[in-house]
N, C-alpha and C positions, 0 to 999 in steps of 0.2 A: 818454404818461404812463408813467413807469418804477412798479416795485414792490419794497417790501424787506419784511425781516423786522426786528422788533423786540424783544430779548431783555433781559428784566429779572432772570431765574432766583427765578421766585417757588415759595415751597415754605411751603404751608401748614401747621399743626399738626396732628395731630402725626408729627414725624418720628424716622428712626431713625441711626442711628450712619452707614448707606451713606447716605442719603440724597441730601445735596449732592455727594458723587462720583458716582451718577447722575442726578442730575439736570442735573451740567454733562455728562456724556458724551452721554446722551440729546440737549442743545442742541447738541453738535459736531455730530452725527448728522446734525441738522437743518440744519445748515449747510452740509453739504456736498451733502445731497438736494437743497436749494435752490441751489446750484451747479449743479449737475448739470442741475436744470430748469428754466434760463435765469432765474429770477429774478438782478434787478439789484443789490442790496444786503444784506447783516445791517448794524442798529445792534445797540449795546450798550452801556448802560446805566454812568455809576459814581455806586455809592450805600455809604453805610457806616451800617452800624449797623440797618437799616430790616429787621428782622428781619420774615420772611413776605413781606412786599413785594416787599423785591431782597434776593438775597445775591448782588450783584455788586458785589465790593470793588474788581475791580482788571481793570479790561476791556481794557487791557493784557497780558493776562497771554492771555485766554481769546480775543483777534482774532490774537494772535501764532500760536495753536494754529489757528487758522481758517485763515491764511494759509498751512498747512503741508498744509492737507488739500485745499485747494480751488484753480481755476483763474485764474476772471473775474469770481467776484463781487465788487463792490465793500465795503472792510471799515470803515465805520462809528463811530467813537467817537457815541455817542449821549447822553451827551457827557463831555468831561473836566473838570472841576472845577476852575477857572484861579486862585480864591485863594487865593493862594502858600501857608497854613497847608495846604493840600492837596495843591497839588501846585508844589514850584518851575520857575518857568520855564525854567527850565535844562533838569531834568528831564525838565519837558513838551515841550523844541525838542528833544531827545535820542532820546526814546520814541518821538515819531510820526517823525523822519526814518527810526530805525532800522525800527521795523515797515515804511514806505512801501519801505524798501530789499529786506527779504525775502517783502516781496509784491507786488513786481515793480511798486509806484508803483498800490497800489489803495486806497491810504488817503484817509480821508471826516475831514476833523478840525471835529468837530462842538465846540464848548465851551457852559461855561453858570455861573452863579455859586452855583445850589443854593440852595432857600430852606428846606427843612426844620428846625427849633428841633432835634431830636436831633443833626443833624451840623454845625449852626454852632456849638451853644456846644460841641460834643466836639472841635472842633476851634479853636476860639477865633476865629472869624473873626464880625465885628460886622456885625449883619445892613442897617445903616445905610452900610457904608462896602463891601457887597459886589459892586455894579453896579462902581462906581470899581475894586479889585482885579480884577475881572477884566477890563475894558479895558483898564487899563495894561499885564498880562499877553500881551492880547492882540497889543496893538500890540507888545511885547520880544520874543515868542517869532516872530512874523511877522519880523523883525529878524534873527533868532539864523537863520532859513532862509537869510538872502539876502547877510547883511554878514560878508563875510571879510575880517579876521573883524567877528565881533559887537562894535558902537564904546562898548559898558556903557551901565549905566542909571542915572540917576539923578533918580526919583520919589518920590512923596507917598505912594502905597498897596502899592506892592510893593517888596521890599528892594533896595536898591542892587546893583548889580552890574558889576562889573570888566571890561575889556577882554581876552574870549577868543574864540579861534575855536573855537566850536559844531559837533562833528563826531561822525560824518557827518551830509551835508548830503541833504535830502528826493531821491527820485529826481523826481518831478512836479516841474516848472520853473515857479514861484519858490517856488510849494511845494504842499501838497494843499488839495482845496478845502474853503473855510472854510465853519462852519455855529453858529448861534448855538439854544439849546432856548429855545420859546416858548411859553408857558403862556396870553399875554394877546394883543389886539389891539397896544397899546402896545411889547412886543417886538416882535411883527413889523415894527410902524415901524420901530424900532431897527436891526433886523434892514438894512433897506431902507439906511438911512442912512451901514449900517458895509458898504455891499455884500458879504455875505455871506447865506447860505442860510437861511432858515426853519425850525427841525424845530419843527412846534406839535403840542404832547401836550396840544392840548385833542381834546375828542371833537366838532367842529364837524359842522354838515349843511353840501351843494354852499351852498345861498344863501347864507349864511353866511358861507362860506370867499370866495365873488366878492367880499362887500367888502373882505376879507384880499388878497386877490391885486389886485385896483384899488389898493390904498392903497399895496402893495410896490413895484406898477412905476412907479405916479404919482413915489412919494418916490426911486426910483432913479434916476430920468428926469433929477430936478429938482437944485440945487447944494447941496441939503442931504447927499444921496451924499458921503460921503469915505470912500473904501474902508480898513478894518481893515487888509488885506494888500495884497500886490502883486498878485493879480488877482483880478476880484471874480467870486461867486459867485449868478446872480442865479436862486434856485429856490425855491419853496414846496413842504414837504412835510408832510400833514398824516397823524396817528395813527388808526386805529381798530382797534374787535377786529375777529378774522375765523375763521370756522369753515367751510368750503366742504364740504355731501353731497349727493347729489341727492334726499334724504327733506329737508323741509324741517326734520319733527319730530325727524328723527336730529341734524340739524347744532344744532338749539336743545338736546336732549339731553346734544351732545357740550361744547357750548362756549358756553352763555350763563352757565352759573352761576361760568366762569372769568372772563368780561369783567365779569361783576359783582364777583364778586373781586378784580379787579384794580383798579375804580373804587373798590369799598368801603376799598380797604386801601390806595389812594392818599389817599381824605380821612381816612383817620385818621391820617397824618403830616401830612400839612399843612392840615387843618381840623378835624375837630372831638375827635380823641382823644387817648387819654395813657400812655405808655406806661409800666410796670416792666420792665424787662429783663429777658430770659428766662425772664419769667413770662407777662403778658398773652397771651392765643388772639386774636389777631383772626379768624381762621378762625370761632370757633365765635360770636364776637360779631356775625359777618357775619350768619351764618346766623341769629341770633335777631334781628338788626335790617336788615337788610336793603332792607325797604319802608321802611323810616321816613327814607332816605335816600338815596332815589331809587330802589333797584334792585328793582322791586317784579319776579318771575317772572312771575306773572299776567299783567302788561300787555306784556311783553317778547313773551314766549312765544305771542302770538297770534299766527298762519297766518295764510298770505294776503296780509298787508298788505305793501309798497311797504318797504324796508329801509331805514333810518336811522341817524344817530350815536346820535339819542335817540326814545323816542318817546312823547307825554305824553298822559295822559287826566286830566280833575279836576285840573289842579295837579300831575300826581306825573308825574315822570322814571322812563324805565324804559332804560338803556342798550341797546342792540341791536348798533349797527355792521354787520357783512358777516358776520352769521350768518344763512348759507339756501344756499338753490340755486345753480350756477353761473349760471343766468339773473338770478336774485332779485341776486347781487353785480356782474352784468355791468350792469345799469341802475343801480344805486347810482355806481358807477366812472366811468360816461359820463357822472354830472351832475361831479364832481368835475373830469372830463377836459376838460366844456365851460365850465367858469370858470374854466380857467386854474392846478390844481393840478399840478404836474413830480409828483411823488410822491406814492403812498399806501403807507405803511408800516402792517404787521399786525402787530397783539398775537393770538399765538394759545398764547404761551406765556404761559400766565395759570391762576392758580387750580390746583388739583387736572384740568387737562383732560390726557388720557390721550397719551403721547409715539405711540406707532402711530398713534389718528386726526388726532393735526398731523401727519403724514406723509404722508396719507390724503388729507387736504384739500388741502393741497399741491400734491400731484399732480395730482387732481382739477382746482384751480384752475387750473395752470402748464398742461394738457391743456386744457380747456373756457373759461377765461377770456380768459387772459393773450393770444393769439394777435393778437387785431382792435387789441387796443393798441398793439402791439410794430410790430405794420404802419404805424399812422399816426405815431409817436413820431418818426422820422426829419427827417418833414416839418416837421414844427411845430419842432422845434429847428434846424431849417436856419432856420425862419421866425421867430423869434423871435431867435437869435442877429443876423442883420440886421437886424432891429427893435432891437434894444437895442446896436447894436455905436456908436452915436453917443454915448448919454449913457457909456457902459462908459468909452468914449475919454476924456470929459471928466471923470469921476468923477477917472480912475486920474491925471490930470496932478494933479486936489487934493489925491493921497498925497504926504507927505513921502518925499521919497525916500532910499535907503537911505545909511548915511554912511560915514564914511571916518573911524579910528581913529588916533591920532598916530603916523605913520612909528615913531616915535626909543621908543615904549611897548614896555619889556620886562618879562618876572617873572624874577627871579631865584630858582634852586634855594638850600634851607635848605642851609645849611652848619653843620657839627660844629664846635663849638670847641678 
């Protein structure tokens, strides 16, 4: 099992004028620490408008800067927003070849369709017709990697588009590996179907996740597989928060009221709240409601116990994740490891939690965890690539294959009269 880090650039209320320039310097930081100490991955997050949540407008921008400071870690869109009111596919085949080119072929092209009400109607894209936009997306921009040139489109949910050749072309051959964001059971199917990677930002337990990864490789196996791209990508990676001390009561101290943060102020864009613009605190509404939706501290914040995505007493949710001990996170991880999850990705950037102790933990974890994993990981993807190398063969002959543009197609340059 591999491990990444997860960046949303959450900046509670209130802030000041510096603020989001450090708050993004402090995340490079971090990114390059995790370079440095073998971690596998950063994602990162595109979100617009989700003011306290993400102020991550343009992860484009800030994996470009990643790329420049770090060596081997693999660099993540967690995800990019495929309908076209968001991002053109043009655009989208353009941004990730060129990022994959200056960072030497480590790009993660994660996509996804966004369901948040603040950024579909800000951006005019119908929440009814957003599955379809961004498959069509997906399948043109997979296209734009491979067909020299590109033989144009023309569909039902994303705009028409012409006969050009899309340059430069990905340095990863036929292009980087595809990843779809998974919030339900129901996408991961999907996921399975379009042979492409899992990222689920649900806060799942190991039992849990086994029927998620059973139902991925059953459905990848089977002729319902038709791969999105030219090679499929077959791995489940699943979300949690994560705080790593050796005080058990330090790391609950450091980083539970951030993973509650982070849960709180994801359901108040996409479940239960409402926003006025640059007015509303979710920050302080957190903190006055808190229990009453799930993230009670009390039940969290109990020692001792066995770590979990969630953990309930009476009815009530109390989020937890891989906040505790390096021990306490090292037996959470092996149940994940023994049903078949490829990755665990960490939220440790979350809430008002302090940039020195995610550094801290880090370390901590990359020194005391990470070690026993990274030894057996080899095996199991030797073992598993052989396992899966028969249905992979058979998926990829059901992709339409890439096409061929009419010889005699030219654009003529505008002339002056």
């Amino acid at each position: 099992m591999k491990f990444g880090f997860f960046f949303e650039h959450q900046l509670p209320r209130p802030w000041d004028e510096d603020a989001e320039h450090r708050l993004l310097k402090d995340a490079l930081e971090q990114v390059e620490l995790a370079d440095r100490l073998g971690i596998d991955y950063v994602w990162e997050v595109e979100h617009h408008f989700l003011e306290e949540y993400s102020h991550s407008s343009a992860p484009e921008v800030f994996l470009a800067a990643c790329s420049q400071r770090t060596r081997r870690i693999r660099l993540g869109h967690g995800i990019v927003a495929l309908p076209h009111a968001y991002n053109h596919p043009f655009r989208v085949a353009e941004r990730i070849a060129n990022l994959d080119l200056v960072s030497d072929g480590r790009v993660e092209f994660g996509t996804g369709e966004t369901s948040s009400e603040v950024e579909l109607a800000a951006f005019g894209v119908p929440r009814e017709r957003k599955r379809e936009q961004w498959s069509e997306a997906l399948d043109a921009v997979t296209r734009m990697f491979v067909e020299t040139p590109f033989a144009g489109w023309e569909g039902r949910d994303i705009p028409s588009m012409p006969v050009r050749n899309v340059v430069p072309k990905p340095l990863q051959k036929p292009h980087p590996p595809l990843w779809v964001a998974c919030s339900r059971r129901e996408t991961i199917h999907l996921a399975a179907e379009k042979g492409i990677g899992a990222l689920t930002f649900s806060f799942i337990e190991p039992h849990e996740a086994r029927a998620w990864v059973d139902d991925y490789h059953a459905t990848l196996a089977s002729e319902a597989c038709v791969p999105a791209g030219f090679a499929v990508n077959p791995q489940i990676a699943i979300t949690i928060p994560m705080m790593c001390h050796p005080s058990e009561d330090e790391a609950i101290a450091r980083g539970l009221d951030g993973a509650h943060f982070f849960g709180y102020s994801l359901g108040h864009y996409y479940i239960f709240g409402s926003q006025k613009p640059a007015r509303t605190d979710i920050w302080r509404e957190f903190q006055e409601r808190r229990s009453l939706f799930g993230f009670d501290r009390q039940i969290a914040a109990r020692t001792g116990q066995p770590l979990g995505a969630t953990l309930m007493e009476r009815g009530l949710g109390a989020l937890r994740g891989a906040i505790g001990t390096p021990e306490q996170i090292r037996e959470l991880l092996r149940g994940y490891e023994e049903v078949g999850v490829d990755q665990v990705i960490f939220v440790s950037q979350a809430g008002n939690n302090r940039h020195d102790h995610i550094c801290e933990s880090m370390e901590l974890f990359a020194r005391e965890v990470m070690p026993g994993f990274a030894e057996r990981h080899d095996a199991h993807e030797k073992a598993k690539a052989e396992r899966l190398a028969p249905s992979v063969e058979a998926a990829l002959v059901r992709r339409a294959p890439p096409r061929s543009a009419p010889a005699d197609y030219e654009v003529r340059a505008a002339m002056k009269a």
